[in-house]
C-alpha atoms as an extended CHARMM CRD file, in Angstrom:
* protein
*
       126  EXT
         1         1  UNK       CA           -131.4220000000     -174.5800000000      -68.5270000000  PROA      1               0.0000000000
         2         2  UNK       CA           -129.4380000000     -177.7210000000      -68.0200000000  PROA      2               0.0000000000
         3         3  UNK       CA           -131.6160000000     -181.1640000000      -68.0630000000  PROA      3               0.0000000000
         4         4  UNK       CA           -131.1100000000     -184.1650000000      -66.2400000000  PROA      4               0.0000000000
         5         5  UNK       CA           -127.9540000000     -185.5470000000      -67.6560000000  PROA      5               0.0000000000
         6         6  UNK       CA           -126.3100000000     -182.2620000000      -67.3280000000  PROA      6               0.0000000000
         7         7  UNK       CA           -127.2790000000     -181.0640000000      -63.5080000000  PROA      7               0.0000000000
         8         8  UNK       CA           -125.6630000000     -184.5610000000      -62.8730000000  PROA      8               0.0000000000
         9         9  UNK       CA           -122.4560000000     -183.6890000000      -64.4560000000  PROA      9               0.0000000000
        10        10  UNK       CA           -120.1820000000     -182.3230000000      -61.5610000000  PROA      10              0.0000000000
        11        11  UNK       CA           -118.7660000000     -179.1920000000      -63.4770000000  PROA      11              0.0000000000
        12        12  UNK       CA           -122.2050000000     -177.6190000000      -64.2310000000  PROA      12              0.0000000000
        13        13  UNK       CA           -123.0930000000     -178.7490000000      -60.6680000000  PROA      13              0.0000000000
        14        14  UNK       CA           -120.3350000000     -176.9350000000      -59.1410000000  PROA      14              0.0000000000
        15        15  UNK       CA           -121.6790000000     -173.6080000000      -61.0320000000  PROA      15              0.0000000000
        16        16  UNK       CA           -124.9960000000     -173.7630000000      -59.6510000000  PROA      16              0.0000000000
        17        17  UNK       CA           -124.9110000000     -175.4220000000      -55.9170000000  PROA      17              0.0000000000
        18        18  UNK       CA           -128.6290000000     -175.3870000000      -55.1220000000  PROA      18              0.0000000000
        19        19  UNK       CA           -131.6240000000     -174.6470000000      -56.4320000000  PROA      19              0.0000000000
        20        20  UNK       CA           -132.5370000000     -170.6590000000      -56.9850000000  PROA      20              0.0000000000
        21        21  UNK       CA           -135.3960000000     -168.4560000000      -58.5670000000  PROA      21              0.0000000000
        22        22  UNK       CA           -134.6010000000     -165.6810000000      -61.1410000000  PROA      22              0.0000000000
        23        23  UNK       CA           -136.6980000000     -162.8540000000      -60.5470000000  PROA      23              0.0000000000
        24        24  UNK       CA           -136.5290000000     -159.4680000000      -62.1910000000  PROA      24              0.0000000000
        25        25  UNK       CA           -134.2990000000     -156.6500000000      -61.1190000000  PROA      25              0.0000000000
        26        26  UNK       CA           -137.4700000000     -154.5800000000      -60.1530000000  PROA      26              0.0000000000
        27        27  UNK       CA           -138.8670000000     -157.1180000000      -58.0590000000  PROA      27              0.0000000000
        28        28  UNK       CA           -136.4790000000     -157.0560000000      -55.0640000000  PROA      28              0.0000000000
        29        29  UNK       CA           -138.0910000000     -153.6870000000      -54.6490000000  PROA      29              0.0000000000
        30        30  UNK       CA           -141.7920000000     -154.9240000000      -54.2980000000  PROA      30              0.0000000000
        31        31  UNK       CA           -141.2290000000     -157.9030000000      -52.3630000000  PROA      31              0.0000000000
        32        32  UNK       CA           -138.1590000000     -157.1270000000      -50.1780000000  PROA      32              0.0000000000
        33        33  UNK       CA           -135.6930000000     -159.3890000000      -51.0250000000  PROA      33              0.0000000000
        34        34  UNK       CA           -132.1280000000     -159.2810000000      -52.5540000000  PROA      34              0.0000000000
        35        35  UNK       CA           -129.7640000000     -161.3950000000      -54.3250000000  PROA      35              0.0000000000
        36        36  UNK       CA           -129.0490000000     -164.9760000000      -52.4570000000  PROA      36              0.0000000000
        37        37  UNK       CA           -132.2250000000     -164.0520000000      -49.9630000000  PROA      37              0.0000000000
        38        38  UNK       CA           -134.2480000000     -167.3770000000      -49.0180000000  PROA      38              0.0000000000
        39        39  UNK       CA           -137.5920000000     -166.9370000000      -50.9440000000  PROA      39              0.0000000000
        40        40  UNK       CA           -140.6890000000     -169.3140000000      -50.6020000000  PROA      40              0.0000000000
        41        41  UNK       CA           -142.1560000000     -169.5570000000      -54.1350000000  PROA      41              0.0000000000
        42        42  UNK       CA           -145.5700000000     -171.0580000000      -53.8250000000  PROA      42              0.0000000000
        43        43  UNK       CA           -148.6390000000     -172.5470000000      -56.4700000000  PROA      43              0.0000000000
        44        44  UNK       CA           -151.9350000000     -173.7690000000      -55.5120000000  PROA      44              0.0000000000
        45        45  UNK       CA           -150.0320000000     -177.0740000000      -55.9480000000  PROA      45              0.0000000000
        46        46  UNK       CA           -147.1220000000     -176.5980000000      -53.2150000000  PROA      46              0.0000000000
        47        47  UNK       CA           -144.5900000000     -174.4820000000      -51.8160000000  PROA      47              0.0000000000
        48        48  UNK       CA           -140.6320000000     -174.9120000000      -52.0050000000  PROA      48              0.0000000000
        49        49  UNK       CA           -138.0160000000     -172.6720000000      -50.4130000000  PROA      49              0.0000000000
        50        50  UNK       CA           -134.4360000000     -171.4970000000      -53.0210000000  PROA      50              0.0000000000
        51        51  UNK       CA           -132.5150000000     -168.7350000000      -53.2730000000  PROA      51              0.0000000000
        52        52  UNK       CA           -133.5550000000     -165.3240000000      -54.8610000000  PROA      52              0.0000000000
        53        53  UNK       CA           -131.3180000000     -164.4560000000      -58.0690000000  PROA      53              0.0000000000
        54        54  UNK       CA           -132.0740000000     -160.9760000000      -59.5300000000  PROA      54              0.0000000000
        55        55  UNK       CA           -131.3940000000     -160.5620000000      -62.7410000000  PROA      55              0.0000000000
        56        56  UNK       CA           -132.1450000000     -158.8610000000      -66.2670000000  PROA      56              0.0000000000
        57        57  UNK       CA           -133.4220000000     -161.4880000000      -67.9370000000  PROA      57              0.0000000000
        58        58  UNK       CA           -136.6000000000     -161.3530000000      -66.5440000000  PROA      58              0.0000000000
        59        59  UNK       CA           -138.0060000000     -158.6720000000      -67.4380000000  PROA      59              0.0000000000
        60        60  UNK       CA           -141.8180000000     -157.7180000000      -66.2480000000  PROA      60              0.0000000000
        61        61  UNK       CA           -144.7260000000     -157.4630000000      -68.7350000000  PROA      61              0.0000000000
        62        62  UNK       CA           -147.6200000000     -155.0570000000      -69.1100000000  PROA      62              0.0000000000
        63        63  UNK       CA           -150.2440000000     -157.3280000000      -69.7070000000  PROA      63              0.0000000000
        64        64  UNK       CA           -153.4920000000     -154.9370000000      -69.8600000000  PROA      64              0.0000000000
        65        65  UNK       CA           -152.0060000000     -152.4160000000      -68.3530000000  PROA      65              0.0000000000
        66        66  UNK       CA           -150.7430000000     -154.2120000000      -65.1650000000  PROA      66              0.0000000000
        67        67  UNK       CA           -147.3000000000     -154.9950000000      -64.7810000000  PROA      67              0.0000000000
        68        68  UNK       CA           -146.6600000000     -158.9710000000      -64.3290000000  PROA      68              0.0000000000
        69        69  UNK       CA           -143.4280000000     -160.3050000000      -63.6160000000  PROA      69              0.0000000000
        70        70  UNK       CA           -142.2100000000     -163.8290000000      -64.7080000000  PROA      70              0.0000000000
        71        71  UNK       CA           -140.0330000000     -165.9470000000      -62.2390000000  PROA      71              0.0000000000
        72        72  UNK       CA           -137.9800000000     -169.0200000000      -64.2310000000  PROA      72              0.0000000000
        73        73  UNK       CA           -136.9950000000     -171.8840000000      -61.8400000000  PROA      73              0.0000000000
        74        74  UNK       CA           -134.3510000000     -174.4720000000      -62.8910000000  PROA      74              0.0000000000
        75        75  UNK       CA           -136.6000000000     -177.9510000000      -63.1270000000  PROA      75              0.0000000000
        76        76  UNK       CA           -133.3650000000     -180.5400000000      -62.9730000000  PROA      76              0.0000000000
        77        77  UNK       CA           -133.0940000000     -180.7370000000      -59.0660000000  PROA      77              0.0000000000
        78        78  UNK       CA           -134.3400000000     -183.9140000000      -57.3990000000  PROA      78              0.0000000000
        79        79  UNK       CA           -134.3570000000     -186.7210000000      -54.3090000000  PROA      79              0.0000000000
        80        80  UNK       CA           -130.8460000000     -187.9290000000      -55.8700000000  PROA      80              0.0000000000
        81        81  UNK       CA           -127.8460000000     -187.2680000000      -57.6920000000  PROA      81              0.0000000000
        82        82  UNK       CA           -124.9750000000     -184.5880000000      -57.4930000000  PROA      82              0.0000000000
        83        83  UNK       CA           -128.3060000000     -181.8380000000      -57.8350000000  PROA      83              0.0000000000
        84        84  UNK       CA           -130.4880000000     -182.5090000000      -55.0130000000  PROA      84              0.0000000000
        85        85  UNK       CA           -133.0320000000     -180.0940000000      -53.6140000000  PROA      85              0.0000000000
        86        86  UNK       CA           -136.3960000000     -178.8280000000      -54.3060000000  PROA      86              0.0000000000
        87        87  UNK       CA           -136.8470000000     -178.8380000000      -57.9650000000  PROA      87              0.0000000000
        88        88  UNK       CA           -139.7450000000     -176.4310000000      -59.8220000000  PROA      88              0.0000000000
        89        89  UNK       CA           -141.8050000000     -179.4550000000      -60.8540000000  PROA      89              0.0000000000
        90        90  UNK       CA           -143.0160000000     -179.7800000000      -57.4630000000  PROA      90              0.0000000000
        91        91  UNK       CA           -144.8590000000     -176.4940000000      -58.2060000000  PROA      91              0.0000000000
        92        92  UNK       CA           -146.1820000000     -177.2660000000      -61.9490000000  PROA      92              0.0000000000
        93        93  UNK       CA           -148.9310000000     -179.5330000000      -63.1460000000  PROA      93              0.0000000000
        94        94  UNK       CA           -148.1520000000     -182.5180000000      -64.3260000000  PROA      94              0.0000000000
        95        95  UNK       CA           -150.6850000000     -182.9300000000      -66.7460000000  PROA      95              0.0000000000
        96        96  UNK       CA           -149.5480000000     -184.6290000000      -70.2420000000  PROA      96              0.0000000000
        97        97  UNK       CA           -150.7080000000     -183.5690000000      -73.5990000000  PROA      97              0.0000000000
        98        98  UNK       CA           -153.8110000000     -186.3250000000      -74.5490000000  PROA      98              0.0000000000
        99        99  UNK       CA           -152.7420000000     -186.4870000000      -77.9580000000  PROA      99              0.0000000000
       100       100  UNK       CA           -149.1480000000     -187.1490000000      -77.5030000000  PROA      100             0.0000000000
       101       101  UNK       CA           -148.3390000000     -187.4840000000      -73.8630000000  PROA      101             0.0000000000
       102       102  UNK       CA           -145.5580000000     -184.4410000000      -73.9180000000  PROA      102             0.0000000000
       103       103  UNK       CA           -145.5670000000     -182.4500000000      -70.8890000000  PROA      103             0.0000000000
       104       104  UNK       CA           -147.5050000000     -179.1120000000      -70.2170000000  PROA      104             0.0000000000
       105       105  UNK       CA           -146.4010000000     -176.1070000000      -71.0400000000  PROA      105             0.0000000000
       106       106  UNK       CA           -144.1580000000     -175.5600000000      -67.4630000000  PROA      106             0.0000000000
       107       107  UNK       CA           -146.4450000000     -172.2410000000      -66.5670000000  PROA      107             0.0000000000
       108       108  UNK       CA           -148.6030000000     -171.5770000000      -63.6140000000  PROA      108             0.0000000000
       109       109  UNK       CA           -149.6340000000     -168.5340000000      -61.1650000000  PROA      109             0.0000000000
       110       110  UNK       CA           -146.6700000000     -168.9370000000      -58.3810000000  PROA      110             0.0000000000
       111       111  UNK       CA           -146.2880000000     -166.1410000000      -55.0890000000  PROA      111             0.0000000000
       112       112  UNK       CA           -142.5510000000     -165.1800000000      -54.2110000000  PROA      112             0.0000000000
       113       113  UNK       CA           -142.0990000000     -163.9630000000      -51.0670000000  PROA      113             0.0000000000
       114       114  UNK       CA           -139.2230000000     -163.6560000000      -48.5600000000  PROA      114             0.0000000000
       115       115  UNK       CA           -138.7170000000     -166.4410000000      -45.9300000000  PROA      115             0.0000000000
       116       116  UNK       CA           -139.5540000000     -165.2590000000      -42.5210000000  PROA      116             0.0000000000
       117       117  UNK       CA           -139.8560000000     -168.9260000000      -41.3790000000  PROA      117             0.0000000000
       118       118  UNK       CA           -138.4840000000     -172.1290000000      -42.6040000000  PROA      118             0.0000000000
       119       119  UNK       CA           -140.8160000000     -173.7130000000      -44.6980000000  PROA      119             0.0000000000
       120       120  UNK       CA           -140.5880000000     -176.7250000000      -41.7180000000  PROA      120             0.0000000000
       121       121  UNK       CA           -141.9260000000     -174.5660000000      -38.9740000000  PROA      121             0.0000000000
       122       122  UNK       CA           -144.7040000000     -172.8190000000      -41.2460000000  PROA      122             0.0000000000
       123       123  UNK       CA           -147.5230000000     -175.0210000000      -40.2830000000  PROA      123             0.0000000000
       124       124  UNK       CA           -147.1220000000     -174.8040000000      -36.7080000000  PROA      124             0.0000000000
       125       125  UNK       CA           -147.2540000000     -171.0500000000      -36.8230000000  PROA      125             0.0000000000
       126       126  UNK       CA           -143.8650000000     -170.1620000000      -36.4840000000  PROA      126             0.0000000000
């Protein structure tokens, strides 16, 4: 996906308007969402709400015999800029390699589910 310097370039802005979630086309099925539903995608680390975008690009994978679906979120969003919004990093570690301070790997366990609630009202039970 676009980095910084691009997602604050107004004509790939204007393609992408906020931040979303791909999910795999078989997903929508298990969790009950369709394209451009609000989703919640949540880590042990913290919870951010986007748009659902199904698509074929994310394909599930049998991973000793159970079927495990990746979700890719773009990471560019931020507090300022022409992209603002909840960005994926909020979700990730942000542990740096000891040897040569790059970032992690950008992979963690994350829940997708479809927003019933606004994230807002969540803690006070709806």
């Amino acid at each position: 996906m676009l980095g910084y310097d691009h997602a604050q370039h107004p004509v790939p802005q204007r393609a992408r308007q906020e931040p979303f979630v791909e999910i795999s086309s078989s997903s929508p099925r298990k969790i009950g969402v369709r394209g451009g539903d609000r989703v919640r995608v949540s880590t042990t680390r913290a919870a951010i709400e986007v748009k659902a975008m199904v698509t074929k690009r994310a394909q599930p994978l049998m991973i000793n015999g159970v079927e495990t679906h990746m979700i890719w979120l773009p990471y560019n969003w931020g507090f300022k800029g022409l992209s603002t919004g909840p960005s994926g990093n909020y979700l990730t570690i942000d542990a740096l390699d000891p040897n040569v301070q790059e970032q992690e790997f950008k992979a963690c366990l994350a829940n997708v589910e479809r927003v019933r609630v606004p994230l807002r009202y969540a803690a006070y039970g709806g």
